[in-house]
N, CA and C atoms as an extended XYZ file, in Angstrom:
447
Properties=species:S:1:pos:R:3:atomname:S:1:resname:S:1:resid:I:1 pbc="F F F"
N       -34.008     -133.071       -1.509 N   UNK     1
C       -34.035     -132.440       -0.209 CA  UNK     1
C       -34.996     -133.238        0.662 C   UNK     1
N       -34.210     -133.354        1.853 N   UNK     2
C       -34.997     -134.145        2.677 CA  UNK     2
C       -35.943     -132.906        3.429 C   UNK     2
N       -36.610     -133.161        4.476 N   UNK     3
C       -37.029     -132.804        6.080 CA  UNK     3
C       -37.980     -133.563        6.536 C   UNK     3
N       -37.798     -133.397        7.664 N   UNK     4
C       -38.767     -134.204        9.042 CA  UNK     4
C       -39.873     -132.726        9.755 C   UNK     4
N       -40.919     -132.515        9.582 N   UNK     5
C       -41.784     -132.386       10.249 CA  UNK     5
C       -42.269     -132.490       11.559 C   UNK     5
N       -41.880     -131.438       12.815 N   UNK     6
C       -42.781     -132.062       14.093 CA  UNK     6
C       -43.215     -131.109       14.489 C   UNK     6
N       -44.942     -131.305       14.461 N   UNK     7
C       -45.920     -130.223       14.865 CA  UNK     7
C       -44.964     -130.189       17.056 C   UNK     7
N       -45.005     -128.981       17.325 N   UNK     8
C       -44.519     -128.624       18.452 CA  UNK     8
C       -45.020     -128.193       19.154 C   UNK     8
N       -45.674     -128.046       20.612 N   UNK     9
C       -45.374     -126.813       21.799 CA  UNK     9
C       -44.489     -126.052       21.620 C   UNK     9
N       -43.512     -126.310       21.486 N   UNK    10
C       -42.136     -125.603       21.758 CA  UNK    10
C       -40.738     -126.001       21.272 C   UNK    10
N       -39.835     -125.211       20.670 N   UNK    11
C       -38.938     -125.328       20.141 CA  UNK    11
C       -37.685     -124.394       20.580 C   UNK    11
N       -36.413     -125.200       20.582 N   UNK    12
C       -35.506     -124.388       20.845 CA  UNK    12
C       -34.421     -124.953       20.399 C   UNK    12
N       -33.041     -123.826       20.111 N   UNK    13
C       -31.890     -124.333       19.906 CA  UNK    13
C       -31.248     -123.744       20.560 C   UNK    13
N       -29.823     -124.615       21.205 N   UNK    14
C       -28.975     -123.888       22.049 CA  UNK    14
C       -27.605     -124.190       21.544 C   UNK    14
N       -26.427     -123.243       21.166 N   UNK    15
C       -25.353     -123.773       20.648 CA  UNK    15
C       -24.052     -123.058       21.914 C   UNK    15
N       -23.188     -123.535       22.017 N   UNK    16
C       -22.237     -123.495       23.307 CA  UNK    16
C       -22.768     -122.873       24.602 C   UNK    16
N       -24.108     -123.327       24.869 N   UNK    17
C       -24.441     -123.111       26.213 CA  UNK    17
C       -25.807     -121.671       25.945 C   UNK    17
N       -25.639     -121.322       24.765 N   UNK    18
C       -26.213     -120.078       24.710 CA  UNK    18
C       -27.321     -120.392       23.681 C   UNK    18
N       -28.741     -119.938       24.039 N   UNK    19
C       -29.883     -119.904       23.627 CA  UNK    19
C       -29.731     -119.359       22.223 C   UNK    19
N       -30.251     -119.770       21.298 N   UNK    20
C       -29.805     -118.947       19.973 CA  UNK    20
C       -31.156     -118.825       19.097 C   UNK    20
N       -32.242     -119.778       19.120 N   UNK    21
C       -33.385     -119.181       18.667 CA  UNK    21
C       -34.165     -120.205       19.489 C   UNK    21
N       -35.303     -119.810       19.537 N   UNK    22
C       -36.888     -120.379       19.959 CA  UNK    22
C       -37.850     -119.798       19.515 C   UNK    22
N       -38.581     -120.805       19.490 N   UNK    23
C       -40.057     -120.834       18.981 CA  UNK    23
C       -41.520     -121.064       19.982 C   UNK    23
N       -42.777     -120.847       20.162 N   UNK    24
C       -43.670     -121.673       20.838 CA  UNK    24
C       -44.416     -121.945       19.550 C   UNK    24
N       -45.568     -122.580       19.737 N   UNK    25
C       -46.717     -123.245       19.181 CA  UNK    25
C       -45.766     -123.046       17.782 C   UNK    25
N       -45.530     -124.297       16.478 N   UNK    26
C       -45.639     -124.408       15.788 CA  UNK    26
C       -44.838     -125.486       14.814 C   UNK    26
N       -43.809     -125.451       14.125 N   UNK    27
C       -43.435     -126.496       13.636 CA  UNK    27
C       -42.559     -126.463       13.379 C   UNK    27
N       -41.061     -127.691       14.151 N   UNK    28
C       -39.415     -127.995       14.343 CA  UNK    28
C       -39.669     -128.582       12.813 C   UNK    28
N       -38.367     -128.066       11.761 N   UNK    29
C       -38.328     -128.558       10.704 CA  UNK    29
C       -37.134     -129.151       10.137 C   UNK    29
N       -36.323     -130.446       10.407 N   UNK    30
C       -34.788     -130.437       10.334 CA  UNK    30
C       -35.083     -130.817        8.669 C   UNK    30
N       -33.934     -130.135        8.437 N   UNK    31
C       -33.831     -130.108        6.396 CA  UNK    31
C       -32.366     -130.522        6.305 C   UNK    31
N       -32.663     -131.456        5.514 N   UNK    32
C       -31.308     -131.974        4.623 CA  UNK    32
C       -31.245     -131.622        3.362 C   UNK    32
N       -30.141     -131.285        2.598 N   UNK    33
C       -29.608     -130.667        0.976 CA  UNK    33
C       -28.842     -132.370        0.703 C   UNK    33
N       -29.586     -132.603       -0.359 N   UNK    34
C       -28.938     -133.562       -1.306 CA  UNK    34
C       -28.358     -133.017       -2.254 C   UNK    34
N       -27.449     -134.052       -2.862 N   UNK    35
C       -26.479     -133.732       -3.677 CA  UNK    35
C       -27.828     -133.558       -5.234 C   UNK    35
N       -27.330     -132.655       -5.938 N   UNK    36
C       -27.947     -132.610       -7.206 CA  UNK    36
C       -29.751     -131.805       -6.875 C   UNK    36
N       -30.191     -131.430       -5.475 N   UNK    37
C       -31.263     -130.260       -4.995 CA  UNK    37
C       -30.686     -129.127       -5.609 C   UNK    37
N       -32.108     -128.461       -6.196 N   UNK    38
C       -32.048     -127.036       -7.077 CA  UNK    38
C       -32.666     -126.441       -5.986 C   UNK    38
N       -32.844     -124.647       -6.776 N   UNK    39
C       -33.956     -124.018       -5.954 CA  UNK    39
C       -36.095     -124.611       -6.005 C   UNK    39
N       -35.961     -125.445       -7.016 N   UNK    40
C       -37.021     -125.884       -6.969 CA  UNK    40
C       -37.130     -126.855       -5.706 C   UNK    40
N       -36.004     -127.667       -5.727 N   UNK    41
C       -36.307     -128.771       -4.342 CA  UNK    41
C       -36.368     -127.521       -2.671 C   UNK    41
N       -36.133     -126.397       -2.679 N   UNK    42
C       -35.941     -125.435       -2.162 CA  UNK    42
C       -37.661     -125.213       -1.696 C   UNK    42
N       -38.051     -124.625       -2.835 N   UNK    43
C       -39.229     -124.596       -2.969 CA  UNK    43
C       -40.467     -125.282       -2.236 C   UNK    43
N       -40.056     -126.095       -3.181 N   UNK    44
C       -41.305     -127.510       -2.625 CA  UNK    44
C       -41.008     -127.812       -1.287 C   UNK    44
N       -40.012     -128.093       -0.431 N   UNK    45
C       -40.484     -128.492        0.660 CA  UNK    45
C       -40.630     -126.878        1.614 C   UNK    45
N       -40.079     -125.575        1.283 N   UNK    46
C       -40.777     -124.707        2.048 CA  UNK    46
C       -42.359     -124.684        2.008 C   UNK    46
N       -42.531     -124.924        0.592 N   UNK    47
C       -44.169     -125.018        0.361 CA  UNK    47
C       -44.951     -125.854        0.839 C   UNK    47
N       -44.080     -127.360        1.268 N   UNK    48
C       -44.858     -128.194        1.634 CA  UNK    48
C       -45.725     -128.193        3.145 C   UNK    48
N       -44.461     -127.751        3.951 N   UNK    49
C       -44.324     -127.445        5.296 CA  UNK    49
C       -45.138     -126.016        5.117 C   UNK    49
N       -45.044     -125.278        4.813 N   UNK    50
C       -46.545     -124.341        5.256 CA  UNK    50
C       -48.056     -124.820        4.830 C   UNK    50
N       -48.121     -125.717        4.102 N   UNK    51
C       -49.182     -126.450        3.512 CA  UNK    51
C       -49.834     -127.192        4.168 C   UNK    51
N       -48.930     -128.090        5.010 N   UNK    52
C       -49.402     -129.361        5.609 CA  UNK    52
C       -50.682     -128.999        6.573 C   UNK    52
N       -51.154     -129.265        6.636 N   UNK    53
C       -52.407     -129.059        7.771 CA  UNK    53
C       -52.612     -130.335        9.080 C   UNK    53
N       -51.683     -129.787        9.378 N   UNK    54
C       -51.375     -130.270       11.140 CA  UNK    54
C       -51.693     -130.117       12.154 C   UNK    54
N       -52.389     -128.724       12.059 N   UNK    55
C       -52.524     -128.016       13.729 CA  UNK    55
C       -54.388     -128.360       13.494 C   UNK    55
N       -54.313     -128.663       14.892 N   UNK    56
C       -55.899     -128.698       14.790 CA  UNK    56
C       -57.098     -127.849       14.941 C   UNK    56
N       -58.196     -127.919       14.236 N   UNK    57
C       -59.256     -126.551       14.102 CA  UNK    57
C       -60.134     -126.820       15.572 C   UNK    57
N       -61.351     -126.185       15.136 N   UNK    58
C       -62.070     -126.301       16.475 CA  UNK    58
C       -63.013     -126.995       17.015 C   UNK    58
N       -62.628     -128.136       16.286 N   UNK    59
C       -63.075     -129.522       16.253 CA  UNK    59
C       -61.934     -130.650       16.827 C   UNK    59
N       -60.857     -130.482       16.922 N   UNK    60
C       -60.096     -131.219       17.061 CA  UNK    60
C       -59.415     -131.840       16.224 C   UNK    60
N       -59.313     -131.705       15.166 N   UNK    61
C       -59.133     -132.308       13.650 CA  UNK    61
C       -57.809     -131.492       12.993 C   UNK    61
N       -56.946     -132.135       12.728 N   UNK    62
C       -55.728     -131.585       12.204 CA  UNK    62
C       -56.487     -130.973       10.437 C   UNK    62
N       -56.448     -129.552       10.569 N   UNK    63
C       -57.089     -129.501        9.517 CA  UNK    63
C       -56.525     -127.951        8.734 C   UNK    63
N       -55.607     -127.173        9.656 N   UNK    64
C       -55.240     -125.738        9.504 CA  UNK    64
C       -53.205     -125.839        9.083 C   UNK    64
N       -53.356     -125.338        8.638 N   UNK    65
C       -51.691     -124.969        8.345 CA  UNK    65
C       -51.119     -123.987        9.017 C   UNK    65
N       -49.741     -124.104        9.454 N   UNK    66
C       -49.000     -123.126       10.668 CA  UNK    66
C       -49.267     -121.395       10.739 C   UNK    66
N       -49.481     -121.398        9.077 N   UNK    67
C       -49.750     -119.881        9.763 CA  UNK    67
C       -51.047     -119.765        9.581 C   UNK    67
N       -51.779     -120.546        9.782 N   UNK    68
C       -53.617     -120.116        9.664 CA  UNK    68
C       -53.811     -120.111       10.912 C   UNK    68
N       -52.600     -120.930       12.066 N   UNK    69
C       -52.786     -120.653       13.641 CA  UNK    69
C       -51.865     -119.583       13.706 C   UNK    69
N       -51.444     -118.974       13.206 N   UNK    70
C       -50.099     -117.846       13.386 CA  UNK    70
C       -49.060     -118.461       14.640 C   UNK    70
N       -48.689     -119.998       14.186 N   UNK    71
C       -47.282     -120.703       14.651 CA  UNK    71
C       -46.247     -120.151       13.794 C   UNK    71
N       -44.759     -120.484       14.321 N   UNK    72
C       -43.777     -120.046       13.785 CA  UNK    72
C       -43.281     -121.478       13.419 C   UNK    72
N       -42.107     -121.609       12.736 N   UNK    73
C       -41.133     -122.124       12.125 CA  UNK    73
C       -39.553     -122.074       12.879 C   UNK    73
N       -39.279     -123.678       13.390 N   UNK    74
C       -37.513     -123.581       14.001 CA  UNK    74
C       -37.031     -124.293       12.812 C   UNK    74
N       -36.170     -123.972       11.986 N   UNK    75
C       -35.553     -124.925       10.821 CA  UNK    75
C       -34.296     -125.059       11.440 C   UNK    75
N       -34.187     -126.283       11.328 N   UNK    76
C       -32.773     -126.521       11.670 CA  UNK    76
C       -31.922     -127.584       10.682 C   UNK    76
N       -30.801     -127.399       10.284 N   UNK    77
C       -30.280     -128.071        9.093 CA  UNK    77
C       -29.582     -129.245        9.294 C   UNK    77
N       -29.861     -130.214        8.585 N   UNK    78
C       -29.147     -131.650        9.436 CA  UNK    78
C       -29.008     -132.444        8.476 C   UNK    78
N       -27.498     -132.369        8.133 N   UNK    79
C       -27.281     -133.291        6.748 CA  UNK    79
C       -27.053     -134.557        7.044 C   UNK    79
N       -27.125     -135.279        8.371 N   UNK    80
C       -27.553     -136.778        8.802 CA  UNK    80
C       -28.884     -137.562        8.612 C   UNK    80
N       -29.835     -136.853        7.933 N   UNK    81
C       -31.166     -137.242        6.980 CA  UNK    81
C       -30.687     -137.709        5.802 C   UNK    81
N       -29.657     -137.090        5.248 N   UNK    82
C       -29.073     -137.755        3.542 CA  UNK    82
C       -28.585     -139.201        3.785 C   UNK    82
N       -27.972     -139.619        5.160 N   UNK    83
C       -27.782     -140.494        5.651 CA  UNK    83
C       -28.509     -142.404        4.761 C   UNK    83
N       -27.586     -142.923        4.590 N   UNK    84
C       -27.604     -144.434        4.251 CA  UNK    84
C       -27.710     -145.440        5.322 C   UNK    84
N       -28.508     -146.226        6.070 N   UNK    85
C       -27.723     -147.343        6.763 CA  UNK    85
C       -28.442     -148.206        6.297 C   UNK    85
N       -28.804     -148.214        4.984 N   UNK    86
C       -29.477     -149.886        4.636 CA  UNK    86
C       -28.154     -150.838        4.778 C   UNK    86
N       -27.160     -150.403        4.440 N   UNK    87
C       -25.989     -151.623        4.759 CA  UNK    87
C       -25.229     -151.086        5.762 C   UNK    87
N       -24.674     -151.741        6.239 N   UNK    88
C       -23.659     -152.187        7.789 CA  UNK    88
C       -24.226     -151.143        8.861 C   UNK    88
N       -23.236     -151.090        9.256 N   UNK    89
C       -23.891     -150.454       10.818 CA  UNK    89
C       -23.514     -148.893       10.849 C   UNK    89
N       -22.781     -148.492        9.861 N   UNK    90
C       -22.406     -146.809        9.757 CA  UNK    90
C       -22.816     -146.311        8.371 C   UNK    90
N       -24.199     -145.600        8.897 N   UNK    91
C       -24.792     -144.538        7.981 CA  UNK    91
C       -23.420     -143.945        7.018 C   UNK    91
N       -24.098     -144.208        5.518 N   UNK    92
C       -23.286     -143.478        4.295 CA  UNK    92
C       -23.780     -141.740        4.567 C   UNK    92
N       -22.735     -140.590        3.809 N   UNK    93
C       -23.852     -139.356        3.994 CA  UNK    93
C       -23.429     -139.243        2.426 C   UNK    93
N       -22.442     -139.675        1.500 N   UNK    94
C       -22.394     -139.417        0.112 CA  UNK    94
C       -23.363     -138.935       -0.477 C   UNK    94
N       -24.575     -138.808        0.025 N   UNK    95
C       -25.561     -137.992       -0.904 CA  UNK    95
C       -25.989     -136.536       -0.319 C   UNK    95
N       -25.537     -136.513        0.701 N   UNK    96
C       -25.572     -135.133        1.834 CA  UNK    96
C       -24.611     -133.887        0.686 C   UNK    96
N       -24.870     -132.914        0.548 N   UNK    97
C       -24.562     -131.901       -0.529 CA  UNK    97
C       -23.492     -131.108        0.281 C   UNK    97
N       -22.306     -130.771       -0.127 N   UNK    98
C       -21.094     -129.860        0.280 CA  UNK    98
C       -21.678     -128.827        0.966 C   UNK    98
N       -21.469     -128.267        1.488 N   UNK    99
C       -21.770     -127.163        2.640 CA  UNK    99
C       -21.612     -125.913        1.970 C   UNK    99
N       -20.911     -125.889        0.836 N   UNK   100
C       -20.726     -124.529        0.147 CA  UNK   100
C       -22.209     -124.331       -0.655 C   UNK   100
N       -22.750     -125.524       -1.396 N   UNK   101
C       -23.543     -125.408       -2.268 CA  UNK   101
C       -25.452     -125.944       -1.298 C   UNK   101
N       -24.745     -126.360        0.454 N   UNK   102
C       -25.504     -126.781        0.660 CA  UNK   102
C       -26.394     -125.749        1.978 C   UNK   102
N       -25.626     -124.740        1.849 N   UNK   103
C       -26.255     -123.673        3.096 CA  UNK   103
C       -26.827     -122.276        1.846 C   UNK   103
N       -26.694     -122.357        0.573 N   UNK   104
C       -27.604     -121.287        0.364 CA  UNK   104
C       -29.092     -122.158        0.345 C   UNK   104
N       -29.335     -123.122       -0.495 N   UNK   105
C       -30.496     -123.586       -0.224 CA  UNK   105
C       -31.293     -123.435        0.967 C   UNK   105
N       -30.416     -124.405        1.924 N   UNK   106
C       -30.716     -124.168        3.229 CA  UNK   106
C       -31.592     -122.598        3.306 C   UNK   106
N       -30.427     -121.925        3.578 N   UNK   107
C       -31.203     -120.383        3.268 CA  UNK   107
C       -32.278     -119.749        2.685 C   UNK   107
N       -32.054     -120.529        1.005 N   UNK   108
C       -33.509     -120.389        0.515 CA  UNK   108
C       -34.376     -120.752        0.762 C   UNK   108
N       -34.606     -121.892        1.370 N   UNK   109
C       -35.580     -122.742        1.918 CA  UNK   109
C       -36.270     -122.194        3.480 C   UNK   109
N       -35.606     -121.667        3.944 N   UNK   110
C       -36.081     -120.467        5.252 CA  UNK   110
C       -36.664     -119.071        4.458 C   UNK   110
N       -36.058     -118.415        3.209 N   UNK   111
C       -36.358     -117.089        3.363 CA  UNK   111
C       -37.917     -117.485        2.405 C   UNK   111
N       -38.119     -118.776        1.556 N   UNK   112
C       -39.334     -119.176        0.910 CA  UNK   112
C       -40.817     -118.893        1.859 C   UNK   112
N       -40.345     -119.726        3.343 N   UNK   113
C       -40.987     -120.005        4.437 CA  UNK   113
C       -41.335     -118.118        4.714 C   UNK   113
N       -40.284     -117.455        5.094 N   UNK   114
C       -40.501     -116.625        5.973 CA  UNK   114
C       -41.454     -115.783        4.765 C   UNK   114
N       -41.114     -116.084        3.374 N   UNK   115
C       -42.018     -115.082        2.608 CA  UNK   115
C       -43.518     -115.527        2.621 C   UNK   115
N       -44.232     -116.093        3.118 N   UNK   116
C       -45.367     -116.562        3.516 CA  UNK   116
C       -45.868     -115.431        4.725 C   UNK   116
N       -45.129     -115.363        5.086 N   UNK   117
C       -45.264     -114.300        6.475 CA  UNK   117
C       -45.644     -115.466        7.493 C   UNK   117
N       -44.564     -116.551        8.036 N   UNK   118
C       -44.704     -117.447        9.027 CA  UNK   118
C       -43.111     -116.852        9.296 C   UNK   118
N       -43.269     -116.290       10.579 N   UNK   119
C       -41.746     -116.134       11.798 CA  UNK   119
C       -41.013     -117.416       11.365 C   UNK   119
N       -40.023     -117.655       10.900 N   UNK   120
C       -38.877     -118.792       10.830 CA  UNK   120
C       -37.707     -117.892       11.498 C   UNK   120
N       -37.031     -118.886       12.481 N   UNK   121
C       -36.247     -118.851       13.120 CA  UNK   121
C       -35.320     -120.656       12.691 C   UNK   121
N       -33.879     -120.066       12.836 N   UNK   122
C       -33.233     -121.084       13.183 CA  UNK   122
C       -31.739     -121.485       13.482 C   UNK   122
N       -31.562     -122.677       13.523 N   UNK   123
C       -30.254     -123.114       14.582 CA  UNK   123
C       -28.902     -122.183       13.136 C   UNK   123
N       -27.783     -122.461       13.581 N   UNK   124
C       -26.697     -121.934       12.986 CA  UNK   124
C       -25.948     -123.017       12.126 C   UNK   124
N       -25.888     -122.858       10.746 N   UNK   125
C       -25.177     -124.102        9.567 CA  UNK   125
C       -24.072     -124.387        9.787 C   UNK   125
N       -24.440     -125.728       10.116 N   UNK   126
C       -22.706     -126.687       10.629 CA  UNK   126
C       -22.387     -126.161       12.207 C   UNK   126
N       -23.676     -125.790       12.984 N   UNK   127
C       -22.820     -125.517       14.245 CA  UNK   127
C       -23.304     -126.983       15.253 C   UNK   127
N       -22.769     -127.271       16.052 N   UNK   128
C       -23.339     -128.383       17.278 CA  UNK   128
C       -23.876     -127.874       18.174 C   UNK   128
N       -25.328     -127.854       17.493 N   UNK   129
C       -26.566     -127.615       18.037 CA  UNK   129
C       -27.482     -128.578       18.609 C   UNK   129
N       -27.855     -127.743       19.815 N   UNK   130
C       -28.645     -128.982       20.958 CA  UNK   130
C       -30.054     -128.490       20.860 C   UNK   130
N       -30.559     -129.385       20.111 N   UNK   131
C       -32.087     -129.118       20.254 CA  UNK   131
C       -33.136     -129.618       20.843 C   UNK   131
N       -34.122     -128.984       21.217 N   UNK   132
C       -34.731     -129.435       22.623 CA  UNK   132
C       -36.315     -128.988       21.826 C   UNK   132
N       -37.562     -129.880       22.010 N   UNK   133
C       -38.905     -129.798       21.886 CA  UNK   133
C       -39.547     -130.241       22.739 C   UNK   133
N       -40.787     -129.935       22.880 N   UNK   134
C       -41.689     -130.596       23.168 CA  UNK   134
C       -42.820     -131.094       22.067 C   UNK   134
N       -42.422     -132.179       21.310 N   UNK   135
C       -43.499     -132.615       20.758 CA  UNK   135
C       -44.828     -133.008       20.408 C   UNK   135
N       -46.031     -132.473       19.973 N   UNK   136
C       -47.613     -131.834       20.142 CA  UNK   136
C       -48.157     -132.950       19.508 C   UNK   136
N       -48.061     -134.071       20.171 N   UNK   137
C       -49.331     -135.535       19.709 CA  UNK   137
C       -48.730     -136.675       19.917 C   UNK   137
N       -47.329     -136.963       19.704 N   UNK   138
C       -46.172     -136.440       18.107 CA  UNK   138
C       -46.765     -136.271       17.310 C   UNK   138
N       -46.790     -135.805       16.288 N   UNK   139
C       -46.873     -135.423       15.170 CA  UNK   139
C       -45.655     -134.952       14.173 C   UNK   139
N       -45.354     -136.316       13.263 N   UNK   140
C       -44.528     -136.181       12.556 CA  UNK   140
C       -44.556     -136.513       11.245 C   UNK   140
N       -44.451     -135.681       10.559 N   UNK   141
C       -43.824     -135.878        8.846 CA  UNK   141
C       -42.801     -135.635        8.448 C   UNK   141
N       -42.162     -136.723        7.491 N   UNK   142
C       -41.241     -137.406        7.005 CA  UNK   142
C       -41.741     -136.239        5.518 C   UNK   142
N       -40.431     -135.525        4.519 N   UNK   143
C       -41.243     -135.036        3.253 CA  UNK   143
C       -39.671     -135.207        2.702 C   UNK   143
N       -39.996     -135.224        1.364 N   UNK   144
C       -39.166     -135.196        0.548 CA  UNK   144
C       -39.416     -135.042       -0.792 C   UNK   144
N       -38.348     -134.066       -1.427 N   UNK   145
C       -38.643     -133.527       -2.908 CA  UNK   145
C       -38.114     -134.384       -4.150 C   UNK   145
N       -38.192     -135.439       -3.938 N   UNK   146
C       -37.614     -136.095       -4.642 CA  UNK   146
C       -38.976     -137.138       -4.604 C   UNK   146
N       -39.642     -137.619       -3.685 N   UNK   147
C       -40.592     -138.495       -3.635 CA  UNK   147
C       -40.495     -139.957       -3.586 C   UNK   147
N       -39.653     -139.475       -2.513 N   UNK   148
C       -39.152     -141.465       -2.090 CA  UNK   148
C       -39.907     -142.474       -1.305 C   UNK   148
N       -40.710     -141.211       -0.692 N   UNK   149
C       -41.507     -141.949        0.841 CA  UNK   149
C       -42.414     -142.764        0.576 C   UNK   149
């Protein structure tokens, strides 16, 4: 399981014109399901992403985790992270996980989050979703349960 990390201002998704979730202060999380992710790869990156200590204390110092500022969570699912383009010019997704086996994870991987007691909100699985941030530094992490990075 992939995801990308971006500490936020603000988060939103909009799917056929219509607002469908938002967030302020806290952290856009796009997650990819690889082929052969359990509920453990589930796990670990909900765990990771409430873990990370991104938001900054009162020093200025990225040093607190999302809900130690009581930020929320936009997950949004994006199986174009499983994505290949070390060769030619069109990204492989062969390792991107079927949609049947690849939206409960998904799922689990939000209800892990929300059992922390951090608000997760997010876009709709397999819909063409337009997502819109404002990005807080940037601040971005790259995570993965597999440990490629």
């Amino acid at each position: 399981m992939r995801a990308v990390v971006q500490r936020v201002l603000s988060a939103s998704v909009t799917i056929d014109g219509e607002l469908t979730a938002a967030i302020e202060k806290g952290m856009l999380v796009l997650i990819s399901v690889e082929v052969g992710d359990t509920e453990k790869d589930a796990k670990y990156i909900a765990d990771k992403c409430l873990g990370l200590r991104i938001f900054d204390d009162e020093n200025a110092v990225p040093n607190r985790s999302v809900g130690e500022t009581g930020g929320s969570i936009l997950a949004v699912s994006q199986f174009t992270l499983a994505g290949d383009a070390r060769h030619g010019r069109r990204p492989s997704y062969i390792e991107a996980e079927r949609p049947e086996k690849a939206k409960p994870l998904f799922e689990l991987t939000k209800a892990y989050m929300a059992s922390a007691g951090v608000p997760v909100q997010s876009g709709t699985f397999m819909a063409d979703m337009k997502v819109t941030l404002i990005n807080d530094g940037p601040f971005t992490i790259l995570l993965s349960s597999r440990k490629e990075f």
